[in-house]
Structures are given as structure tokens and as C-alpha cells.
BADREN-920260 format. One line per field, with one value per residue: x, y, z of N, C-alpha, C, O in turn; residue number from 0. Coordinates in Angstrom, 1 decimal, always signed. Each point is the difference from the previous one (the first is absolute). Layout:
N
n.east: [X;...] .
n.north: [Y;...] .
n.up: [Z;...] .
ca.east: [X;...] .
ca.north: [Y;...] .
ca.up: [Z;...] .
c.east: [X;...] .
c.north: [Y;...] .
c.up: [Z;...] .
o.east: [X;...] .
o.north: [Y;...] .
o.up: [Z;...] .
num: [NUM;...] .
END
This chain:
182
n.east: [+96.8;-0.2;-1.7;+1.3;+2.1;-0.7;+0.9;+1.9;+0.5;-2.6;-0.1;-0.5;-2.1;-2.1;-1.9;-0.5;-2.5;-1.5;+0.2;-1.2;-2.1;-0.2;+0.3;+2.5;-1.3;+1.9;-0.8;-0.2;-1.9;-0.3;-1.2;-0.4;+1.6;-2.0;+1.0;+0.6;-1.8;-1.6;-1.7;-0.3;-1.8;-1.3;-1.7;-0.6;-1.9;-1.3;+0.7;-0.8;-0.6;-0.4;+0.2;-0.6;-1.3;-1.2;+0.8;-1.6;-1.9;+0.6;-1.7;-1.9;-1.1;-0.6;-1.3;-1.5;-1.6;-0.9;+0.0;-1.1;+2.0;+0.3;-1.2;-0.8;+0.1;-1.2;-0.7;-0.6;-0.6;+0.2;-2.3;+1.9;+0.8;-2.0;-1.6;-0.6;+1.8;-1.0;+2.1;-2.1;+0.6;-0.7;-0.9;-0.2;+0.1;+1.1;-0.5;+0.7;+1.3;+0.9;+1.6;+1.5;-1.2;-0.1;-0.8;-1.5;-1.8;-1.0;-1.4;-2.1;-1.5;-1.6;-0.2;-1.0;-1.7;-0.4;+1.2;+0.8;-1.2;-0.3;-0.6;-0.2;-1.0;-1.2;+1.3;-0.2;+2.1;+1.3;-1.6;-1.4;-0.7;+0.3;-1.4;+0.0;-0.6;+1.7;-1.6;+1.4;+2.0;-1.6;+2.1;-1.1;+0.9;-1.3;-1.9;+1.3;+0.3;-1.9;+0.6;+1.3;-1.3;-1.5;+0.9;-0.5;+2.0;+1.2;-0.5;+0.0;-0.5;-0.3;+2.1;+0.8;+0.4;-1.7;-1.1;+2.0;-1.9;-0.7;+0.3;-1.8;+0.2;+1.8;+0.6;+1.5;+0.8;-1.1;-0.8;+0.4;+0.9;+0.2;-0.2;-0.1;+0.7;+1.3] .
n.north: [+120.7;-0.4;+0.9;+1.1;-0.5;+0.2;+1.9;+0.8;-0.7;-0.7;+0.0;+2.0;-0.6;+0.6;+1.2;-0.7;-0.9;+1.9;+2.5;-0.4;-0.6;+2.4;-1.3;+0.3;+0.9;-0.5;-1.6;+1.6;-1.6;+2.4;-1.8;+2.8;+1.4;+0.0;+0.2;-1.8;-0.1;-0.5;+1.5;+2.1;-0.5;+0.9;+1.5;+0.6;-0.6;+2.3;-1.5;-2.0;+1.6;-1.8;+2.3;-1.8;+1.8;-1.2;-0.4;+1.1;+0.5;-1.9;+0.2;+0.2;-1.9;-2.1;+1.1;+0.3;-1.3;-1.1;+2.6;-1.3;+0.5;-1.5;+2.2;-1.3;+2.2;-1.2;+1.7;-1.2;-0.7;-0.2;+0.9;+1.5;+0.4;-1.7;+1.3;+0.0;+0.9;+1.1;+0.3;-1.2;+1.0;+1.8;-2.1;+2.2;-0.6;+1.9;-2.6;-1.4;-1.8;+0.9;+1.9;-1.4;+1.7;+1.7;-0.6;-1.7;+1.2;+1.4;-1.4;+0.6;+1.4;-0.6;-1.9;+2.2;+0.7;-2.0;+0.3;+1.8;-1.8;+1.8;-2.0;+2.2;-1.3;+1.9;-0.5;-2.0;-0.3;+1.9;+0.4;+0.3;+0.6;+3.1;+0.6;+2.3;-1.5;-0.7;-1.7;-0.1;+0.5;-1.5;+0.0;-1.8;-0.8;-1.6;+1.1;+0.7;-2.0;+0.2;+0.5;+0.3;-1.2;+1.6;+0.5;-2.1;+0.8;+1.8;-1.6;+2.2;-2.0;+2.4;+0.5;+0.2;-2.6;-0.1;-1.3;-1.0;+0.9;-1.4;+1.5;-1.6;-1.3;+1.1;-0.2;-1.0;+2.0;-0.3;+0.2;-1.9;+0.5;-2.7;+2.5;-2.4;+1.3;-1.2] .
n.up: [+84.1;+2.0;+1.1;+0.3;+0.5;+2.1;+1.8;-0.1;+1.9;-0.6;-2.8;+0.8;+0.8;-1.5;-0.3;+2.2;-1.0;-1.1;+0.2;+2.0;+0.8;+0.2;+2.3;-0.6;+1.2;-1.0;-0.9;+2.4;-0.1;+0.1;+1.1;-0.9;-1.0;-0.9;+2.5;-0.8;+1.5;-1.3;-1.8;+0.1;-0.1;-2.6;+0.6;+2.0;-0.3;-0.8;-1.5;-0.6;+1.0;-1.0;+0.8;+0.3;-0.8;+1.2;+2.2;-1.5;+0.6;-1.5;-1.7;-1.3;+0.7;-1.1;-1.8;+1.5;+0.1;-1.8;+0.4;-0.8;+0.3;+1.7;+0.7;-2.0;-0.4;+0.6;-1.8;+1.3;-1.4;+1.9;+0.5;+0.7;+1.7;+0.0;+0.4;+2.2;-1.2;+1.7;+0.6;+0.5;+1.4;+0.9;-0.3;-0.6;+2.0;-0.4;+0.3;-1.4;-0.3;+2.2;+0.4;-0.7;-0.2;-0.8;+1.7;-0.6;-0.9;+0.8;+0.3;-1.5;-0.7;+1.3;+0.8;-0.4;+1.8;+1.0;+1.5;+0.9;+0.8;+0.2;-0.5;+0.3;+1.4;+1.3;+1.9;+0.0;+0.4;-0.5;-1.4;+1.8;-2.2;+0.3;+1.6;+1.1;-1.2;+0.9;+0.6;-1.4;+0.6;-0.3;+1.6;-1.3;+2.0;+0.8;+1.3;+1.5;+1.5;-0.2;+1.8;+2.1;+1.6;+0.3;+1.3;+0.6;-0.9;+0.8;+1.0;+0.1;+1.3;-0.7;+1.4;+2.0;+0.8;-0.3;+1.3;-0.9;+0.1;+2.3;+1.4;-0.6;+1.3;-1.0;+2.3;-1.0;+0.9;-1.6;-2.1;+0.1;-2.2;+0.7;-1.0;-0.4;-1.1;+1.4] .
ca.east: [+0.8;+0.7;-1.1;-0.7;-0.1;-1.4;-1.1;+0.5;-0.3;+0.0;+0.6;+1.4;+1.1;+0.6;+1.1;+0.8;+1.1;+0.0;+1.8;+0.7;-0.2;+0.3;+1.3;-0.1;-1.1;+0.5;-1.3;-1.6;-1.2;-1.0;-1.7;-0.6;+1.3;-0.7;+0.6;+1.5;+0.5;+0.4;+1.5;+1.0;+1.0;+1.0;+0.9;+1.3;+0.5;-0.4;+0.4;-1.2;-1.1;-1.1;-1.2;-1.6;-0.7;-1.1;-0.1;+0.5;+0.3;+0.8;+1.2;+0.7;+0.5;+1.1;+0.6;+0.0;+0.6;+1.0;+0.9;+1.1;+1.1;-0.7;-1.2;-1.0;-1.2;-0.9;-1.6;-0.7;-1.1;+0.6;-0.1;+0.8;+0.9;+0.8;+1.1;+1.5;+0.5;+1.1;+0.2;+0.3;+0.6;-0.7;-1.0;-0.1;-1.4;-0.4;-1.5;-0.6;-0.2;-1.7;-0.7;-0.4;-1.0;+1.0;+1.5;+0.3;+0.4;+0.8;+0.6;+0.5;+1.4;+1.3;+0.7;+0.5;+0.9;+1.1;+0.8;-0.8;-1.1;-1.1;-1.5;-0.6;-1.6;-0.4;-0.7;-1.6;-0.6;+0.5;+0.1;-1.3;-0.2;-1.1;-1.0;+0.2;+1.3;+0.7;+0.7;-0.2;-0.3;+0.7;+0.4;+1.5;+1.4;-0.6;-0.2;+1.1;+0.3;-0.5;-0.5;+1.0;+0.6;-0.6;+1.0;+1.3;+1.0;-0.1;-0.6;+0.5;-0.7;+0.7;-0.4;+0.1;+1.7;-0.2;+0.4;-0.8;-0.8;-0.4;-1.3;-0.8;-0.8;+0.6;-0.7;+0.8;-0.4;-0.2;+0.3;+2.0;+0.1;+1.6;+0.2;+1.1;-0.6;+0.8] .
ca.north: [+0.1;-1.5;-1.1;+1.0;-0.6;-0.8;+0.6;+0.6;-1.4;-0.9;-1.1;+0.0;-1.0;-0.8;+0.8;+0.5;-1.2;-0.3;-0.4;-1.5;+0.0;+0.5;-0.3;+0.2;+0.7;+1.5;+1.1;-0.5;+0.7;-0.1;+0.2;+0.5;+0.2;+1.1;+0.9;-0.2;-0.3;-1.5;+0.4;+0.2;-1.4;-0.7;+0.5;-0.3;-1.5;-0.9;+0.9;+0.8;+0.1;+0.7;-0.1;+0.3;+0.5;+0.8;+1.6;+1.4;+0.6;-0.5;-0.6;+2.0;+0.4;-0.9;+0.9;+1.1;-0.6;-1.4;+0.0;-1.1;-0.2;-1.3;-0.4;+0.7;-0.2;+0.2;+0.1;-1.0;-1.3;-1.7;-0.7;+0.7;-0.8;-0.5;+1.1;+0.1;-0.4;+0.0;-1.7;+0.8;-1.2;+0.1;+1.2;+0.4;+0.3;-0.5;+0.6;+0.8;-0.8;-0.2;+1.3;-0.3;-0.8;-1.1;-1.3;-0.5;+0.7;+0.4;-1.3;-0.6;+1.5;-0.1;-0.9;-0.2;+1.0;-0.5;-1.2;-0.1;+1.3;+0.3;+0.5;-0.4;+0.2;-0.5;-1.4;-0.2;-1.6;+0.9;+1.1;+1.3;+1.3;-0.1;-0.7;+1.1;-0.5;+0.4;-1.1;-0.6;-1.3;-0.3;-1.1;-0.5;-0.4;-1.0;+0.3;+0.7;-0.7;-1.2;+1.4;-0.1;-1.1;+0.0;+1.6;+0.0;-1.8;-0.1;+0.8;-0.1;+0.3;+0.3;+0.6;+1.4;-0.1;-0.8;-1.9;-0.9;-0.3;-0.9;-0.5;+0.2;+0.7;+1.0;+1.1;+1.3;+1.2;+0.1;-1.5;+1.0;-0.5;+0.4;-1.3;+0.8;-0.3;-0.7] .
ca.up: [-1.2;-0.2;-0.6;-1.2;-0.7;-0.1;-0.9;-1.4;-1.0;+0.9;-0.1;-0.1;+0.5;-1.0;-0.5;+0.4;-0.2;-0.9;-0.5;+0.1;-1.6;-0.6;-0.3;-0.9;-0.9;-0.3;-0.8;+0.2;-0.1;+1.0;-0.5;+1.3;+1.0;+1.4;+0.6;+0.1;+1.1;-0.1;-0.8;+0.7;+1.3;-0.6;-0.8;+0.3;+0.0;-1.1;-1.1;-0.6;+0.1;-0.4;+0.9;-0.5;+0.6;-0.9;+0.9;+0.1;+0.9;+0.6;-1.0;+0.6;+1.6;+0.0;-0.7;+0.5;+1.0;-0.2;-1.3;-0.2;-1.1;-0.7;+0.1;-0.4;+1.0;-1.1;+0.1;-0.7;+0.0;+0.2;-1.5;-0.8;+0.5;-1.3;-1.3;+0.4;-0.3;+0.9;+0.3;+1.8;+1.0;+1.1;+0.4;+1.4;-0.1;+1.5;+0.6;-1.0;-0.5;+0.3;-0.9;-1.1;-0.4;-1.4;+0.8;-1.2;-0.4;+1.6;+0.1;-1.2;-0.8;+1.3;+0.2;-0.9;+0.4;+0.8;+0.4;+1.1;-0.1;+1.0;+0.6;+1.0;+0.5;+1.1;+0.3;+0.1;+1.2;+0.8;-0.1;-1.3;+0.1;+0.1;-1.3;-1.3;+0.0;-1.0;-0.7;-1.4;+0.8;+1.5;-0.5;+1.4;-0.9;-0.5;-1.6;-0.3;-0.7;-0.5;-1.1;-0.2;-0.5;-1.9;-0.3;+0.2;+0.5;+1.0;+1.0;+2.1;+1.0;+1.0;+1.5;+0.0;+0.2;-1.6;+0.7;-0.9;+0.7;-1.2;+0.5;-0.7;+0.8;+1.3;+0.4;-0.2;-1.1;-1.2;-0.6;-0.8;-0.8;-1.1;-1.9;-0.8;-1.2;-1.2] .
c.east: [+0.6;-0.9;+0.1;+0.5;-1.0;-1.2;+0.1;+0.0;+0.0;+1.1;+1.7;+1.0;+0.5;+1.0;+1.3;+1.6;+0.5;+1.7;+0.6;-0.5;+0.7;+1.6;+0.0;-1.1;-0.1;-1.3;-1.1;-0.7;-1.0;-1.2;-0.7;+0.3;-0.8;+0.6;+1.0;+1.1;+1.0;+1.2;+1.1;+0.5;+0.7;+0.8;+2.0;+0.9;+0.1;+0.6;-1.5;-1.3;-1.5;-1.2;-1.4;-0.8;-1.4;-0.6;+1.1;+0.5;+0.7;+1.7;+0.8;+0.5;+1.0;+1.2;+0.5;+1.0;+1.0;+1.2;+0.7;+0.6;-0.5;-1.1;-0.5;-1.5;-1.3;-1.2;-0.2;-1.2;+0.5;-0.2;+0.4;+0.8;+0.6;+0.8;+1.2;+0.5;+1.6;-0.2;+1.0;+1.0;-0.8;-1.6;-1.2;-1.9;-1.0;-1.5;-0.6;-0.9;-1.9;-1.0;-0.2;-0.7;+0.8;+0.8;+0.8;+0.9;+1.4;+1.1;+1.2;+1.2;+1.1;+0.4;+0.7;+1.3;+1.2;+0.6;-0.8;-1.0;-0.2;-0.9;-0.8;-1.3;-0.4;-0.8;-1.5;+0.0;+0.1;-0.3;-1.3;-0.1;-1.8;-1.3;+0.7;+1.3;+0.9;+1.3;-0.4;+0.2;+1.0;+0.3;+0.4;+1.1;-0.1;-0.4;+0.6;+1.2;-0.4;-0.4;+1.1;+1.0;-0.2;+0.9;+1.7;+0.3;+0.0;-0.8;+0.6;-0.9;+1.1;-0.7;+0.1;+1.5;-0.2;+0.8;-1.4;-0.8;-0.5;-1.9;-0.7;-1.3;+0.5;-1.2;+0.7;-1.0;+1.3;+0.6;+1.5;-0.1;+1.2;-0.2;+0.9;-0.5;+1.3;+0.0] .
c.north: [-1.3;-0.6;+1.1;-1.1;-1.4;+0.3;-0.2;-1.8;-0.8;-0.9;+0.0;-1.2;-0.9;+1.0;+0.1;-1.6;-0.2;-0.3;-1.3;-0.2;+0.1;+0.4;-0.4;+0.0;+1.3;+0.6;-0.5;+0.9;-0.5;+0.9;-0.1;+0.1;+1.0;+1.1;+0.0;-0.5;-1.1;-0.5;+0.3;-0.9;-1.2;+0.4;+0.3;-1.4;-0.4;+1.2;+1.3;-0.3;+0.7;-0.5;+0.5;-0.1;+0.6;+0.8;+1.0;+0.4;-0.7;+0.0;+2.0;-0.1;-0.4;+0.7;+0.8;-0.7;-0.4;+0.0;-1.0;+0.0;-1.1;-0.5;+0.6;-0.4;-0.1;-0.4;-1.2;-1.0;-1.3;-0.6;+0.3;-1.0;-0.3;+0.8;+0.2;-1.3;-0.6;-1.3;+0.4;-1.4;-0.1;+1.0;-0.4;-0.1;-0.2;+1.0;+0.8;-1.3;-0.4;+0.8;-0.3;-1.3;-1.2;-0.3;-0.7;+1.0;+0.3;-1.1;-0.5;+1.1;-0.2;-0.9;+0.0;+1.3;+0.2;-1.3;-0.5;+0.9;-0.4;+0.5;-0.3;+0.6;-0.4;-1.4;+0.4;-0.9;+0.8;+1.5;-0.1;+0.9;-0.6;-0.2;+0.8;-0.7;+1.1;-0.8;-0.4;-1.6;-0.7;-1.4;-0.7;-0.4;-0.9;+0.5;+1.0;-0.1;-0.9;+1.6;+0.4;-1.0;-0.2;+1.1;+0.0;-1.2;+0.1;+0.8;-0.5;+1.1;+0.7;+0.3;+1.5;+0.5;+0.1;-1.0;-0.7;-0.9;-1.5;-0.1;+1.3;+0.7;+0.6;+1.4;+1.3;+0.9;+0.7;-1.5;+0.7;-1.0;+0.9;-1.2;+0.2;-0.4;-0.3;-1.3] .
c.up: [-0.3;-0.5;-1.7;-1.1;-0.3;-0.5;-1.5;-0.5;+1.1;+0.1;+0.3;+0.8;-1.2;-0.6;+0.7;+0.2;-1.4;-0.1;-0.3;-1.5;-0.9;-0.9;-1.5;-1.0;-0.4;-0.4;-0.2;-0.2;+1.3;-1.1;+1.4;+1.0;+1.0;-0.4;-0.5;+0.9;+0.1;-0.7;+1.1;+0.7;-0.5;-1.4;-0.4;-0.3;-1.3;-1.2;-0.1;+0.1;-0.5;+0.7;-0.8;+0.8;-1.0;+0.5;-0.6;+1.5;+1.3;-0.6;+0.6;+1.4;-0.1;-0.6;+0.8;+1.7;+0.0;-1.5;+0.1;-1.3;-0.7;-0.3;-0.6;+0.8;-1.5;+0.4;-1.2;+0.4;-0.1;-1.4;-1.0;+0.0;-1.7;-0.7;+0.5;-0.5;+0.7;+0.6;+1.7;+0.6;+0.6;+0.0;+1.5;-0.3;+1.8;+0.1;-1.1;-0.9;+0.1;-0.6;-1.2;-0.9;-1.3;+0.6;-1.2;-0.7;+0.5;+0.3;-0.9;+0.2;+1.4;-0.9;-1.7;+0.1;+0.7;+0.2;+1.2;+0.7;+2.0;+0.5;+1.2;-0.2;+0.6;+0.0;-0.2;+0.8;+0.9;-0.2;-1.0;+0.7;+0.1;-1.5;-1.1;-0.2;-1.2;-0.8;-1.0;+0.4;+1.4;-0.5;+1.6;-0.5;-0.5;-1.6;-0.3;-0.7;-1.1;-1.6;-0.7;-1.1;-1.3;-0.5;+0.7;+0.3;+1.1;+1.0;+1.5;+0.7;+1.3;+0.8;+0.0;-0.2;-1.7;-0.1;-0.5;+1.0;-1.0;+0.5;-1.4;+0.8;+0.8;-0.3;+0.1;-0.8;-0.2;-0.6;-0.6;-0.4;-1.2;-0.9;-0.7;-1.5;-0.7;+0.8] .
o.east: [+0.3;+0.4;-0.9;-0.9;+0.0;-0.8;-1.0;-0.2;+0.9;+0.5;+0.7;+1.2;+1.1;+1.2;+0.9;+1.1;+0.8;+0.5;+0.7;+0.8;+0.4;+0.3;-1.1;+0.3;-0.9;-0.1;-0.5;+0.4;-0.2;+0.1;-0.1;-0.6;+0.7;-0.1;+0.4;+1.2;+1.0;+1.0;+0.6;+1.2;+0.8;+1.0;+0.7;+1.2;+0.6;-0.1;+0.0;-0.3;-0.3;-0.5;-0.1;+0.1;+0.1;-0.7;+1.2;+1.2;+0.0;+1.1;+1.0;+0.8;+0.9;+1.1;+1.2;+1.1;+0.9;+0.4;+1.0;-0.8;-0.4;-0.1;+0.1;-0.5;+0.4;-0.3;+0.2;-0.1;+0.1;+0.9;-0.7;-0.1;+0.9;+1.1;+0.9;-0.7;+0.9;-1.1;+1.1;-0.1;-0.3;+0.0;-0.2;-0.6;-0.7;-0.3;-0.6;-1.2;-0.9;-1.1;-1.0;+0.4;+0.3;+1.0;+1.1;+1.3;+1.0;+1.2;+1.2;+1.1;+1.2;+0.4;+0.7;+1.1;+0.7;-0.5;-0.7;+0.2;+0.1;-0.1;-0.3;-0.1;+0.2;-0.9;-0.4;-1.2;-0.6;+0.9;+0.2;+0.2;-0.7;+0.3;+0.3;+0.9;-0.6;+1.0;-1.2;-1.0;+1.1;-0.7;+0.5;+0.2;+0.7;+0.6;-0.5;+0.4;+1.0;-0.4;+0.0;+0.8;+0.6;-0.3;+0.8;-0.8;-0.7;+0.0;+0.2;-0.1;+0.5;-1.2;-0.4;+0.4;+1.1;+1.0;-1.2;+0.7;+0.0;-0.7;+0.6;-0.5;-0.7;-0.6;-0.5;-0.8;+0.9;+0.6;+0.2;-0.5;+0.2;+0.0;+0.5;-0.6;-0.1;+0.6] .
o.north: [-0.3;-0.8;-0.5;-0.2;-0.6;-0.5;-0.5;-0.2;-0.1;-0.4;-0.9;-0.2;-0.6;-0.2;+0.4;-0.1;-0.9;-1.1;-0.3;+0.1;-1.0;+0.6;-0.4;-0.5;+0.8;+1.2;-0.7;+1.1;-1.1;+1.0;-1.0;-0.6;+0.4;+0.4;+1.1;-0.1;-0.2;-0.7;-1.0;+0.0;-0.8;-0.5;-0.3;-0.1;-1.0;+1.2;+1.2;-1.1;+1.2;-1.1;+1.1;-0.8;+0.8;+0.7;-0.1;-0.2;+0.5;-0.1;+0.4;+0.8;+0.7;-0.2;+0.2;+0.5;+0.2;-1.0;+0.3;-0.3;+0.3;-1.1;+1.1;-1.1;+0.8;-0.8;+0.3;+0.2;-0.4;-0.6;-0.4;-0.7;+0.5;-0.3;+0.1;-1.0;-0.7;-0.7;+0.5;-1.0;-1.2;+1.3;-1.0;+0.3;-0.8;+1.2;+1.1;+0.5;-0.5;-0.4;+0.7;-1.1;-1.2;+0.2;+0.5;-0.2;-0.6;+0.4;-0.3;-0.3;+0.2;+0.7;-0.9;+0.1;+1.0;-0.7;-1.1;+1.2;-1.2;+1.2;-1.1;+0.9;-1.2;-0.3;+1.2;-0.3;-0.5;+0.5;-0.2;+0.2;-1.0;-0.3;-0.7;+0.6;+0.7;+0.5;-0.1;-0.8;+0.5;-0.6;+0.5;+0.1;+0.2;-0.2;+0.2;+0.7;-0.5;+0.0;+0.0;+0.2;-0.9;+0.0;+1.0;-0.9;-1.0;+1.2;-1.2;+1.2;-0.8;-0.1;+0.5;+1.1;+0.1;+0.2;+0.2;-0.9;-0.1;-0.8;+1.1;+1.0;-0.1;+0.5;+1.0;-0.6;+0.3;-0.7;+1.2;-0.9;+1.1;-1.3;+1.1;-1.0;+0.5;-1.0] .
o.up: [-1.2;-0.9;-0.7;-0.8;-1.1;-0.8;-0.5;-1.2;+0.8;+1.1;-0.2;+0.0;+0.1;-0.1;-0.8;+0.4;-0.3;-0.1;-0.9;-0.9;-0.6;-1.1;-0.4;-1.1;+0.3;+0.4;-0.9;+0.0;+0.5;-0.7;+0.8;+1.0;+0.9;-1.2;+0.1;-0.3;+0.7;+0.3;+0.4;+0.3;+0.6;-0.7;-1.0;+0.1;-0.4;+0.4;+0.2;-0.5;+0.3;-0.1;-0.4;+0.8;-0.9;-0.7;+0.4;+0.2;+1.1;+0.5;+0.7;+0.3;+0.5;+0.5;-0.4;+0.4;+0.8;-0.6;+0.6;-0.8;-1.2;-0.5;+0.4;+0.4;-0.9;+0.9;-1.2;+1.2;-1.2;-0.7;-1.0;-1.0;-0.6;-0.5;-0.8;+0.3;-0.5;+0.0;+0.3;-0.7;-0.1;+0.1;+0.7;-1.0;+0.6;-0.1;+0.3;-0.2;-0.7;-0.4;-0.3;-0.1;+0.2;-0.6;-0.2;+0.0;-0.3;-0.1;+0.2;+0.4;-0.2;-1.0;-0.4;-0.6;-0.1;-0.9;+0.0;-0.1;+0.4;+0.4;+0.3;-0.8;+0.1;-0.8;+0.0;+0.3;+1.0;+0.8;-1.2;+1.2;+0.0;-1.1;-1.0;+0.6;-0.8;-0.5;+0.2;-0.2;+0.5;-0.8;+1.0;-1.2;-1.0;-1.1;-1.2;-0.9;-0.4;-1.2;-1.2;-0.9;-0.7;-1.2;-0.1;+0.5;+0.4;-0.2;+0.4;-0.3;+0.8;+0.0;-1.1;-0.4;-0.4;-0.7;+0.2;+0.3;-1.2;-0.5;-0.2;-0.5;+1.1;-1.0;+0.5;-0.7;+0.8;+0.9;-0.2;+0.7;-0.6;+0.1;-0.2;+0.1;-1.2;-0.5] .
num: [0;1;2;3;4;5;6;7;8;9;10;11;12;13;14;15;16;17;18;19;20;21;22;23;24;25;26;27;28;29;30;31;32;33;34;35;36;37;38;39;40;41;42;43;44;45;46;47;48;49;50;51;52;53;54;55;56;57;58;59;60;61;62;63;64;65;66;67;68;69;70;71;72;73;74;75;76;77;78;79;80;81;82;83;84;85;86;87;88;89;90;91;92;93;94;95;96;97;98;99;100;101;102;103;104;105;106;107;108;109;110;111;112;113;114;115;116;117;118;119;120;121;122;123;124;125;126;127;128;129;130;131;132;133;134;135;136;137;138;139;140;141;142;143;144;145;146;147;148;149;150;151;152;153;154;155;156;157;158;159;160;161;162;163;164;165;166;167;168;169;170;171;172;173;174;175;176;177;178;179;180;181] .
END
């Protein structure tokens, strides 16, 4: 039972340093929140939260698990994104960015959608998958950055502590990456 929240989000050692973040960023958006799981470990920290999700049947568990007061949980497609009209302190994007084919696209509507964005996607100098891959694409931090760097003023290369890290070629997996677009 102690491992159940892993199961439920590999990533939760990020999720579980997000708060520090998050400090005065009263109202974020997470895109492709899984499970919900993750939400939970920062929710608390933050006025309001809108979680997006394009699994129906994730978006219903999270509903069901995780009533949080502050979280609308919602069924959308990332590339909806533009029509919200809403302006985030903080948006969230952990391990979802590889699945989609229009990256650019994708790129562009974050940085028009928040203050600050993070993103993470698995290394490629450190982590392929097998031939049936299920990546749209694979980056190392080098051109991850350099991708980045066309869509925001700033970009930082974090650790797992999310500590601003300066080697360009670190072998960490997943890549964390913090932009800020003012």
C-alpha cells in the first residue's frame, strides 16, 4: 500500500517537491494530470486549480477520488488550450509533451497561457523505449532546450530537488524544465 501512490504516478518525486514552487502562484493549470494523484500533493498550496485531462475515464476517477474544493478536474484536448481564455501563474505538464505530434503548436498556446510553465519529458541520452515506441518524439536537454528557447525568455534545466542544474548534457530522466514566458 505504500508503494500505491507510485503506482498511480511514476512521477510523484516531482510532484511531491512541486509546493516549494508554487508558493505564491495562487492559480494553476496542470495538462495530463493521469490519475490525479499528483494534483493532490499540491493542491493545497495553491488558491485554484484546473486539471486537464483528455482520458474520460481518468478525468471520472479523479472526480471520484480526489473531490478537492479547488480543483476543477476537466475532460479536454491540450490543443483546446487557446479558447481558454484564462491567464495561470503556473502551468504544469509532466511527461505528456512527447505524445504529441504538433509540439510547436503546443509550445506556442503554453507560453501564452501562464507566467511560468513546467515541463518535463523523458531523456533520450538515458531512457528508449522499445522499437513499438510510443513517443511522438524524444529530446535530450541540449535540444530540449534549444526548442524551448524559441517559446520562452527563460528556460532552467532542473534536478529531481527541481535545483537549477547548469550541465546540458545531464542524464537525469526525465529532462524538468522551467520556463518562464515574461
Amino acid at each position: 500500500w505504500r508503494r500505491l501512490p507510485y503506482v498511480l504516478s511514476p512521477q510523484l518525486d516531482i510532484y511531491e517537491k512541486l509546493p516549494n514552487l508554487l508558493l505564491n502562484r495562487p492559480k494553476v493549470m496542470e495538462v495530463g494530470f493521469g490519475t490525479g494523484i499528483g494534483v493532490l500533493q499540491y493542491a493545497s498550496t495553491v488558491e485554484w486549480v484546473d486539471a486537464m485531462e483528455i482520458d474520460p475515464n481518468a478525468v471520472r476517477f479523479a472526480q471520484r477520488c480526489f473531490p478537492l474544493p479547488n480543483v476543477q478536474w476537466m475532460e479536454d484536448d491540450i490543443l483546446n488550450l487557446s479558447r481558454h481564455p484564462i491567464y495561470y501563474d503556473f502551468l504544469i505538464m509532466i511527461e505528456v509533451l512527447e505524445h504529441i505530434q504538433d509540439t510547436d503548436r503546443v509550445l506556442s498556446i503554453l507560453g501564452l497561457l501562464a507566467r511560468s510553465v513546467l515541463l518535463t519529458v523523458p531523456n533520450s541520452i538515458r531512457y528508449r523505449r522499445k522499437p513499438e515506441r510510443l513517443n511522438e518524439h524524444e529530446w535530450t536537454p541540449r535540444t530540449f532546450v534549444e526548442i524551448l528557447n524559441r517559446y520562452f525568455h527563460g528556460v532552467k534545466i532542473l534536478n529531481y530537488e527541481l535545483k537549477e542544474i547548469d550541465d546540458p548534457d545531464n542524464r537525469e530522466t526525465p529532462i524538468i524544465a522551467l520556463c518562464s514566458s515574461v
